[in-house]
C-alpha atoms as one frame of an Amber mdcrd trajectory, in Angstrom:
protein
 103.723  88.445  59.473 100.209  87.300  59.802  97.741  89.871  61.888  96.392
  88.120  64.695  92.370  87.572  64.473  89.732  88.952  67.032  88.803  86.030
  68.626  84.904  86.447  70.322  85.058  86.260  73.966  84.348  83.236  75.422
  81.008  82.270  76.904  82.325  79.710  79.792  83.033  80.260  83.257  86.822
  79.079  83.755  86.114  76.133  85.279  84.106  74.912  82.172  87.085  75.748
  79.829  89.468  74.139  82.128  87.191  71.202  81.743  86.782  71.230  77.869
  90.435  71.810  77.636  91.236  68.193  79.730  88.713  66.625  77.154  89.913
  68.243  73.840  93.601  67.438  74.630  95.305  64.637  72.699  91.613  64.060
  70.604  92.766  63.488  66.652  90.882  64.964  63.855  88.047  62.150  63.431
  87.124  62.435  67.307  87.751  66.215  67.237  84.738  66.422  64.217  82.584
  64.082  66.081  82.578  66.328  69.358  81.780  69.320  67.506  79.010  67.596
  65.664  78.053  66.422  68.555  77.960  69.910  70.469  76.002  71.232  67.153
  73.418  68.877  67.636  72.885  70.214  71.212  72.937  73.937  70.350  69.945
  73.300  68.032  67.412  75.205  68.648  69.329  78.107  70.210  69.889  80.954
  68.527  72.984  81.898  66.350  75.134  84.617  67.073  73.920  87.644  64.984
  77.451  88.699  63.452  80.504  87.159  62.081  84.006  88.355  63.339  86.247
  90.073  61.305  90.093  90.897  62.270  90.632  94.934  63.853  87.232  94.203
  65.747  84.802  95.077  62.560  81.974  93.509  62.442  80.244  91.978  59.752
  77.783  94.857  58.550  81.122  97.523  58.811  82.512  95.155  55.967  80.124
  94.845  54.036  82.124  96.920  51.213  85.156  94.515  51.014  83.663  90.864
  51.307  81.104  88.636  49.817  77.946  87.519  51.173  76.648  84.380  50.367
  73.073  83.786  51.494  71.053  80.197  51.073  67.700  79.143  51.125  67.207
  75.520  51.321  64.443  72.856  51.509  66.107  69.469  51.747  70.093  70.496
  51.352  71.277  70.989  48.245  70.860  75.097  47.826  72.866  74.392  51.635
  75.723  72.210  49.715  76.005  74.216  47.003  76.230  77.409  48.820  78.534
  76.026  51.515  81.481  74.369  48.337  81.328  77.963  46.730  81.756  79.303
  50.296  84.738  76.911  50.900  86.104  77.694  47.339  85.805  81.063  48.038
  87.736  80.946  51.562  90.681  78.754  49.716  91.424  82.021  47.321  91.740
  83.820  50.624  88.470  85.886  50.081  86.268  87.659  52.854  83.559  85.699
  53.010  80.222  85.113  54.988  77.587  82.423  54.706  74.243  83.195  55.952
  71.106  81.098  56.105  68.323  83.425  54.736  66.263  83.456  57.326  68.711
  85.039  60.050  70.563  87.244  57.550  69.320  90.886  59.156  67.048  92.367
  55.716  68.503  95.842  57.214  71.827  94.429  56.211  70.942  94.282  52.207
  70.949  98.485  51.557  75.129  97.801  52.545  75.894  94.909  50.897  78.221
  95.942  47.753  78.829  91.979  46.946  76.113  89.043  47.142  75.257  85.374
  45.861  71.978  84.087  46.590  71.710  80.353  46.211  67.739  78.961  46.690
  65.669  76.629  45.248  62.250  76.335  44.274  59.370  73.814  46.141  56.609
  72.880  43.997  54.895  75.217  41.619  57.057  78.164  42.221  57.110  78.719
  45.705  60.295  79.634  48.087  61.984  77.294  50.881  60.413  77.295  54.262
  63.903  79.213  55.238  64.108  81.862  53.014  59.759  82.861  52.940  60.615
  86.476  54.734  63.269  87.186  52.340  61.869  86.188  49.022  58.727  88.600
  50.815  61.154  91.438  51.968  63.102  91.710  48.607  59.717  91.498  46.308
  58.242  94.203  48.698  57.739  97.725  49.311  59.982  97.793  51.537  63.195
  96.457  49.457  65.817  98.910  49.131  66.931 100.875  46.193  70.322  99.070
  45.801  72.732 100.869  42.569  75.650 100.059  44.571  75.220  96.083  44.673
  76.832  93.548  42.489  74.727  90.434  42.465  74.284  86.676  40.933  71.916
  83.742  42.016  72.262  80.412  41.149  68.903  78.540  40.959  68.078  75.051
  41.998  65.249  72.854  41.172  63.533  70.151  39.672  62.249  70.483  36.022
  59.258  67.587  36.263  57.347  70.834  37.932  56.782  73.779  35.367  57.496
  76.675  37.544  61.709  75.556  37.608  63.489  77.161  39.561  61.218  79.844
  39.506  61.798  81.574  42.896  65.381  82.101  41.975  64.420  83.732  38.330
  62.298  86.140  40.651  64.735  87.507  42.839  67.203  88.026  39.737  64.803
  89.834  38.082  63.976  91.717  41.354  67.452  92.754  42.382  67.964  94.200
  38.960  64.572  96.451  39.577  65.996  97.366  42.935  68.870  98.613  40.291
  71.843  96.133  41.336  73.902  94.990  38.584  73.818  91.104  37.455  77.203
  89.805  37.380  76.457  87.037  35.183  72.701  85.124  34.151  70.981  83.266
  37.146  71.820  79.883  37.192  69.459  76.896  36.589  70.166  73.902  38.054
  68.164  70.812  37.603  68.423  67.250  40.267  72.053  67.180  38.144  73.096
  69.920  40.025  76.902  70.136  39.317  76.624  70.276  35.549  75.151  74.225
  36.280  76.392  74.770  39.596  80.145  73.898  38.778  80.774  76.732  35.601
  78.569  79.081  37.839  80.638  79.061  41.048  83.768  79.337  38.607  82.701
  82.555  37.033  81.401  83.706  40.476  84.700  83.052  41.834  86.251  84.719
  39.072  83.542  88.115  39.049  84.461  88.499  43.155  88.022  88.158  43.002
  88.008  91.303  40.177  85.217  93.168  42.790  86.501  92.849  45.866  90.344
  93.430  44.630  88.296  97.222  43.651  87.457  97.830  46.712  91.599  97.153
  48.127  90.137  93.963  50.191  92.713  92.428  53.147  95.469  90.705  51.476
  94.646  86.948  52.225  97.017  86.447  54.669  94.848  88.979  57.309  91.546
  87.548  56.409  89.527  85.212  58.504  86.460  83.387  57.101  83.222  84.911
  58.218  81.182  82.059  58.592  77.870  80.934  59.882  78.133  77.438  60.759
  74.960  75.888  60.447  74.644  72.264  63.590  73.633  70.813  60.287  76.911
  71.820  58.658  79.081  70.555  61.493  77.416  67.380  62.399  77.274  66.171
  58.241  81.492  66.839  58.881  82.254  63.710  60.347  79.601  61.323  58.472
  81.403  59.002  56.378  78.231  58.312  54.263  76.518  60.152  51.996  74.115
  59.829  48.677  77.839  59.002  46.606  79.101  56.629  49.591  75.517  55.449
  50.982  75.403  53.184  54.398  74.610  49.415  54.128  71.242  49.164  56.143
  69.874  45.723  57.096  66.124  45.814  57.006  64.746  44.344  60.259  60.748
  44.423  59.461  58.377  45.388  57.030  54.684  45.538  57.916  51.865  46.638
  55.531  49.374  49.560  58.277  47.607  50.380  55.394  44.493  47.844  54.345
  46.212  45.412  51.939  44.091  45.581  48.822  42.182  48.885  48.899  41.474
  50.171  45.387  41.590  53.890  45.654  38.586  56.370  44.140  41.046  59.110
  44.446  43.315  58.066  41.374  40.238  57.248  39.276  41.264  59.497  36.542
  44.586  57.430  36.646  42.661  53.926  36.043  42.441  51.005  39.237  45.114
  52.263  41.924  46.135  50.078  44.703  47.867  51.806  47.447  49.270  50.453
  51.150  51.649  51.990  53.213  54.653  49.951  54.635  55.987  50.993  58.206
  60.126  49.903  57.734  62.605  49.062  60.349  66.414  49.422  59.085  69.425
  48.672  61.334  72.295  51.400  61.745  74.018  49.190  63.797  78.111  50.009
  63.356  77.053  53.476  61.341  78.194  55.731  63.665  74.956  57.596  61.696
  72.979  60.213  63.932  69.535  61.563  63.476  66.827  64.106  65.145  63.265
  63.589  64.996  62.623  65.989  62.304  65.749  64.766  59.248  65.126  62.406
  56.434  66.674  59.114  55.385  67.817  58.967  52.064  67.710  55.904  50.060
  69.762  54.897  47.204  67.495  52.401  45.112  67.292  50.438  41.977  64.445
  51.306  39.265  61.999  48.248  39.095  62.918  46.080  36.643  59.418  45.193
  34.754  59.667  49.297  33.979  63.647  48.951  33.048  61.833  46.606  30.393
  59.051  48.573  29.657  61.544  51.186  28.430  63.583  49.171  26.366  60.637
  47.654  25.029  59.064  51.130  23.761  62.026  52.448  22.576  63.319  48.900
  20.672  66.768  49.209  22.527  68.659  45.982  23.747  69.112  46.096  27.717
  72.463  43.922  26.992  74.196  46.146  24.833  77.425  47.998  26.289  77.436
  51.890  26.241  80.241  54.134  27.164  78.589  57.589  28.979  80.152  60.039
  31.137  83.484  57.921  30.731  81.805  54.760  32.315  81.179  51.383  30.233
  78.101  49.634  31.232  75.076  47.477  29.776  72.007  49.651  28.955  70.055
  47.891  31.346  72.476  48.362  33.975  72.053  51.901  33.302  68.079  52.102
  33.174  68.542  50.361  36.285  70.442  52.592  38.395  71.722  55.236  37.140
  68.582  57.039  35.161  65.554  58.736  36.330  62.872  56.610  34.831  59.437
  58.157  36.764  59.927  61.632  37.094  59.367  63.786  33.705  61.222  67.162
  32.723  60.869  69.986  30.791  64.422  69.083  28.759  63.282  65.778  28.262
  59.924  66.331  26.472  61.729  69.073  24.513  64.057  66.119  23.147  61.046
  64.210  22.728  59.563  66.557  20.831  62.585  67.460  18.358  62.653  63.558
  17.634  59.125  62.726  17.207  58.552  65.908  14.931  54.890  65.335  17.060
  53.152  68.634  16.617  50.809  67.892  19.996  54.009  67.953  22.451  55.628
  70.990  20.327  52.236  73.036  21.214  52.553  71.386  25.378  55.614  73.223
  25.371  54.627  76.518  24.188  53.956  79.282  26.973  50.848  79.814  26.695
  49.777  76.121  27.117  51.287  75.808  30.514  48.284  74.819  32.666  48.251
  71.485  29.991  51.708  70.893  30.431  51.261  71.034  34.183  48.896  68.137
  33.910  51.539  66.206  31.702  54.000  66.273  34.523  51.051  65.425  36.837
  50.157  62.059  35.269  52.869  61.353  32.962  56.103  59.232  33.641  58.847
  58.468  30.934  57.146  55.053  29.880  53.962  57.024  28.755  55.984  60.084
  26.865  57.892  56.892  24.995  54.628  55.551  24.499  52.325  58.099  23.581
  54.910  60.396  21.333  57.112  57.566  19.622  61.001  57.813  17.642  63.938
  57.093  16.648  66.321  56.242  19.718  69.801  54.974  20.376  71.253  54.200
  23.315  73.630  56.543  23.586  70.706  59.344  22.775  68.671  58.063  25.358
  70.979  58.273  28.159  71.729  61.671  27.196  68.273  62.888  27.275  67.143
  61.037  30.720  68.813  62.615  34.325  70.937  61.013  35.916  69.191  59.038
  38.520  68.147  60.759  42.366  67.983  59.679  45.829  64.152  59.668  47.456
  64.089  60.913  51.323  61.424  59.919  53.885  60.750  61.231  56.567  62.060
  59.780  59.574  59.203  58.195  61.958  61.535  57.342  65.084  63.222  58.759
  67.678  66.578  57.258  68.492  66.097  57.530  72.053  63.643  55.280  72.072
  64.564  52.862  69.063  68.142  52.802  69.688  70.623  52.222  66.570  67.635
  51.904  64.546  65.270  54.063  61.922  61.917  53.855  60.951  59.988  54.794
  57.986  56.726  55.275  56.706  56.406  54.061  53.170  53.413  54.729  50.648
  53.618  52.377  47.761  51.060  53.626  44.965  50.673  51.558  41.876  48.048
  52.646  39.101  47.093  52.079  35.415  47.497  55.220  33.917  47.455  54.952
  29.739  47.564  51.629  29.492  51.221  51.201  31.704  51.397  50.584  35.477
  52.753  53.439  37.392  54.622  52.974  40.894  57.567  55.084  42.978  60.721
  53.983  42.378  61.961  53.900  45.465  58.557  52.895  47.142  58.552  49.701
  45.187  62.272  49.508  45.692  61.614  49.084  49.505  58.401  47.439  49.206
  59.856  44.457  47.484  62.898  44.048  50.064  62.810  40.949  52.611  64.328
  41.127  56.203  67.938  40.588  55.960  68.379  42.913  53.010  70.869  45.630
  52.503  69.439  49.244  51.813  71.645  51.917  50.662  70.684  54.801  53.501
  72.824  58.098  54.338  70.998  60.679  56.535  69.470  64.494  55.651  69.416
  67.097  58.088  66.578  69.678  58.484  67.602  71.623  61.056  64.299  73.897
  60.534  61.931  70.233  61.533  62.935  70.374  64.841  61.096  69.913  67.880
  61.409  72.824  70.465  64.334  72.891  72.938  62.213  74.218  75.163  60.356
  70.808  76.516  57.366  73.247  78.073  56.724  74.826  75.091  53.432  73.562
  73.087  53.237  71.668  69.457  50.857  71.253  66.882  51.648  68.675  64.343
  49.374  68.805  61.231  50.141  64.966  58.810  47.720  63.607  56.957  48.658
  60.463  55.450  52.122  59.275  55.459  52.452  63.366  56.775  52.352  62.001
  59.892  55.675  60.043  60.090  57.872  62.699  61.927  55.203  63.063  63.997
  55.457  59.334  65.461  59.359  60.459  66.329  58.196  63.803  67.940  56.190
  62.320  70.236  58.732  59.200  70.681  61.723  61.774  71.337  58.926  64.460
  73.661  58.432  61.335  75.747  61.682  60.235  76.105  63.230  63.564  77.530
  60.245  64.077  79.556  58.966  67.055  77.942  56.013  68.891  79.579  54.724
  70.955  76.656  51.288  69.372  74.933  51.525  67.874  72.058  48.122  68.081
  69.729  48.131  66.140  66.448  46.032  66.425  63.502  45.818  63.395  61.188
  43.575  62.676  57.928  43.254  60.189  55.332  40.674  58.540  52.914  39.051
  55.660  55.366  39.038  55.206  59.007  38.971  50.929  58.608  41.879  51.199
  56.250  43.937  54.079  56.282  44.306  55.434  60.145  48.535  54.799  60.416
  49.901  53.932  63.628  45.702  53.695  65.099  46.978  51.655  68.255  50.143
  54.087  68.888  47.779  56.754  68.900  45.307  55.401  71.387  48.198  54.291
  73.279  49.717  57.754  73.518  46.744  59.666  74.078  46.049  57.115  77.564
  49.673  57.743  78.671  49.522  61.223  78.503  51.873  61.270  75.657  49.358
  62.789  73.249  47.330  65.381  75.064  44.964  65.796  71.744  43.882  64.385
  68.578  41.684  65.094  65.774  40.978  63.036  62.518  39.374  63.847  58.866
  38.496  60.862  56.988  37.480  62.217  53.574  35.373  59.228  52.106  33.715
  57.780  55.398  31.092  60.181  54.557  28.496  61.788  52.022  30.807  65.204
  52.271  34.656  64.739  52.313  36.366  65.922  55.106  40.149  67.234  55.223
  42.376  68.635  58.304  42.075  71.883  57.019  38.335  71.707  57.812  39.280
  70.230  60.917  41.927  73.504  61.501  38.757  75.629  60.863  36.586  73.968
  63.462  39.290  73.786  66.020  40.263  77.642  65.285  39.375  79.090  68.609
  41.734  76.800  70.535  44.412  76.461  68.091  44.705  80.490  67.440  44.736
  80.055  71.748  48.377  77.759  71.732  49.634  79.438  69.210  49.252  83.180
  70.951  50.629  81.057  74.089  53.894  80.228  72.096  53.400  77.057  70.667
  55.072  75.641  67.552  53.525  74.217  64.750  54.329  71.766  61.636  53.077
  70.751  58.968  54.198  67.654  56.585  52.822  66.358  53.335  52.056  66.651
  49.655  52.576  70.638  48.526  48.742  70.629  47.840  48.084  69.622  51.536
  50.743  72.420  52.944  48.999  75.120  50.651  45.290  73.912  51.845  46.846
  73.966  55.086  48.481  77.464  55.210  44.837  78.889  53.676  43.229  77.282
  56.828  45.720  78.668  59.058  45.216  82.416  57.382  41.760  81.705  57.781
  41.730  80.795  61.665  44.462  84.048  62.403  42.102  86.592  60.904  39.152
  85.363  62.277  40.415  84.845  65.648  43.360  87.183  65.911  41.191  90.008
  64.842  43.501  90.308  61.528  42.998  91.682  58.213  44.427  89.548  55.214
  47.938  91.013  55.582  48.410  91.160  58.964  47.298  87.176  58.918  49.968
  86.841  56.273  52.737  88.674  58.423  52.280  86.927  61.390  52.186  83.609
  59.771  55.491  84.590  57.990  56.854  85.996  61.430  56.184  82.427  63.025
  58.438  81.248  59.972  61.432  83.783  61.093  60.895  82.690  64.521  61.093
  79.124  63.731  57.389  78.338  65.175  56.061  77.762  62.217  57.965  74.747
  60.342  56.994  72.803  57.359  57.991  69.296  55.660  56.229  69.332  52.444
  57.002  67.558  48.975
């Protein structure tokens, strides 16, 4: 006979759960996941219950000895997905199991653990997820525990085009073992194929807590109920039929160029002649049934341009019409190049392969340790058509699919609010073209969209980021730091502030190259700031001047107010390129210390306690 669960007490007044009883009653399974997405959505913003329920009345910390903890920290979703299937694989074997999103899992918790997965990934050069800051910073601390009686793994993601791969997660592995836990198996490293790691990980993690916890005489299955942390973002992606493997069909309404239309940039002289604009984008999700926040990304699905699909079959002497059989599909080369292959972004694992083909004794040296900083620079200016180029050999087909990665979805951040836009989304697109070693460079995806005329069909499904949100508290403050295309969420905070009626400020920092060219969204602005929509704004325009001027300087100059919101509770974001965000967070330390009276640490810990608090959010790639 199966032991009856404690079920938490409910929250409602009767009269409430008479009411959500009438409405539940009859509802199938579709509508049933659509009304608890749709409650998710609304609880965003409030905070989580702080402990899982466990049957007998135990809670979570009292068992920590007989279940695993799974803990994620995630950027853009995928440490979230991957965490959340070896969750669910976990809970089908009938195993205790909790899944906590590292920045509410309670540090005091770790000295108890006895059983615990970490999966994270790694942003840039090396540095944690917005979500999971405190903990990478609590574990690598003085304050850590000792911790002989934990069993631990951690499965890496990441994206080898940056040197430091997954380089937060190979930190915390080699932490944990300091702290004197035991490594059940190596740390996983996952690259933008994530499965081919993650899949033979989560089977041998599987395997390696089924052996623990049956140690320490766990419930038999039958008495155990899933201890869970269900994230809004977790519920409301439950009902979406569409996803990066079964993408949307938007229609594109508009496309307008905000950007000046031929501006040569100075900034990518060391790249050759750049032309850059920036597209604002208007797709329909008419008949969807897709929901966003201000805040999530759209993903797009796109085709690699076809003058660099024959660029690469050009440098390597391959025939685009030439059938090849790969991962149990049949399809011409060119078909592949086209869209199912990474054909920008560079990796570690491909210039390796390069390297062992072309026998060239320059890339063998790149790839030695102690050359790192020119490597770096490689991945910083270097996309497939110039490795092919500039270290030639011997290919096949069937060799060059193998080396490339599978092809990836690009997300943008989402520059609408749907309460004002309706069943539409709006993007902010910057298409960047340059001559770089004699080939002409461009974003996939940018030139993807760029190219499309109204009436098109774009593959779309939507990303959550549940930590981008603006405050549910419509009186509380917000500072909104987004230079460049940066400042697209920004355009659907203060859409979706206005809309609801919100009587916090909202203060916006924006900075680009040129003030005739390059101010996105200049009449929206203006417009805002007369309606009261926009209380203030200040812009950098690096190259309208002798000395170039950047938000951070702007942060510096404004540091006596801004240190003033911020003590008065208001939330800040940030959104950009990860050089911007790191300027940015500098500037920030900078204006705490001097104006908060702080020394260098203190400056760092409130910063990071704005993080925990989820004041302090960040959109950076």
């Amino acid at each position: 006979m199966t032991a009856a669960a404690t079920v938490p007490p409910s929250p409602l007044p009767d009269d409430r759960k008479a009411l959500l009883t009438q409405l539940v009653e009859g509802l199938d399974g579709n509508s049933l996941w659509w009304l608890s997405g749709f409650a998710a959505g609304l609880a965003q913003g409030h905070p989580a219950p702080a402990l899982a329920v466990i049957p007998g009345g135990q809670s979570a910390a009292q068992s920590s000895q007989n279940r695993l903890t799974v803990i994620y920290g995630s950027q853009t979703g995928n440490a979230r997905g991957a965490a959340e299937q070896l969750v669910a694989d976990a809970e089908a074997t009938g195993l205790p199991v909790r899944l906590v999103r590292a920045d509410v899992y309670p540090t005091r918790e770790l000295a108890n653990e006895r059983l615990l997965y970490i999966v994270i990934s790694t942003q840039g050069e090396g540095d944690p997820p917005d979500d999971a800051i405190g903990l990478v910073e609590f574990i690598a601390g003085k304050r850590a525990p000792k911790l002989p009686e934990l069993k631990y793994a951690v499965l890496g993601l990441g994206d080898s085009s940056y040197a430091e791969f997954c380089g937060i997660a190979r930190k915390l592995d080699t932490r944990l073992a300091e702290l004197g836990a035991t490594r059940l198996q190596p740390a996983g490293e996952a690259d933008l194929d994530i499965d081919t790691v993650a899949t033979p990980w989560r089977v041998q993690a599987l395997a390696d807590a089924r052996a623990n916890i049956a140690e320490t005489a766990a419930p038999s299955p039958s008495n155990v109920t899933p201890l869970r942390h269900v994230s809004a973002y977790s519920a409301y992606s439950a009902y979406s039929a569409y996803s990066a493997q079964h993408p949307f069909a938007a229609e594109l309404l508009s496309r307008q160029v905000i950007s000046g239309r031929d501006f040569k940039g100075p900034a990518y002289a060391h790249y050759g002649v750049a032309d850059k604009r920036v597209h604002h984008i208007e797709l329909s999700l008419e008949g969807s049934g897709l929901h966003y926040e201000p805040g999530d990304a759209l993903g797009i699905v796109h085709r690699n341009p076809q003058e660099l699909v024959e660029a690469v079959l050009s440098a390597t002497g391959l025939s685009g019409d030439a059938d090849v059989t790969h991962d149990g599909h049949s399809r011409p080369l060119s078909q592949w190049l086209a869209e199912h292959r990474e054909l920008t972004r560079i990796s570690r694992p491909l210039l390796t392969s390069v390297a062992e083909r072309s026998a060239h004794p320059e890339l063998s040296r790149l790839l030695e340790p102690e050359h790192k900083a020119e490597l770096t620079r490689v991945f910083d200016d270097h996309q497939l058509i110039d490795v092919l180029r500039r270290w030639p050999a011997e290919w096949s087909a069937q060799a060059l699919l193998g080396t490339l990665r599978p092809a990836a979805h690009r997300l943008y951040s989402i520059a609408s609010s749907r309460k004002r836009v309706g069943d539409e989304v709006h993007l902010t697109v910057d298409e960047l073209r340059y001559d770089a070693h004699g080939s002409v460079h461009q974003g996939a995806a940018s030139s993807f969209l760029a190219a499309l005329e109204e009436g098109a069909q774009v593959p779309v499904f939507i990303e959550a980021n549940e930590r981008f949100r603006v405050p549910a508290d419509g009186n509380r403050d917000i500072i909104m730091i987004g230079p460049g295309t940066g400042v697209a969420p920004f355009r659907a905070f203060v859409q979706e502030r206005a809309e609801v009626g919100a009587s916090g400020r909202n203060w916006l920092f924006f900075g680009a190259r040129h003030f005739n060219t390059d101010f996105l969204y200049q009449t929206e602005w203006q417009d805002a700031l007369r309606r009261k929509e926009l209380q203030r704004l200040d812009l950098a325009f690096s190259r309208d001047q002798a000395d170039k001027i950047y938000v951070q300087q702007r942060l510096r100059t404004r540091g006596r107010d801004l240190y003033d919101w911020l003590r008065n509770g208001a939330h800040l974001y940030v959104c950009g390129a990860i050089s911007m965000g790191k300027d940015v967070h500098a500037a920030l330390l900078d204006v705490v210390r001097e104006h908060g009276g702080l020394d260098e640490d203190a400056a760092r810990e409130y910063l990071t306690q704005l993080h925990t608090e989820g004041r302090y959010g960040r959109d950076v790639y």
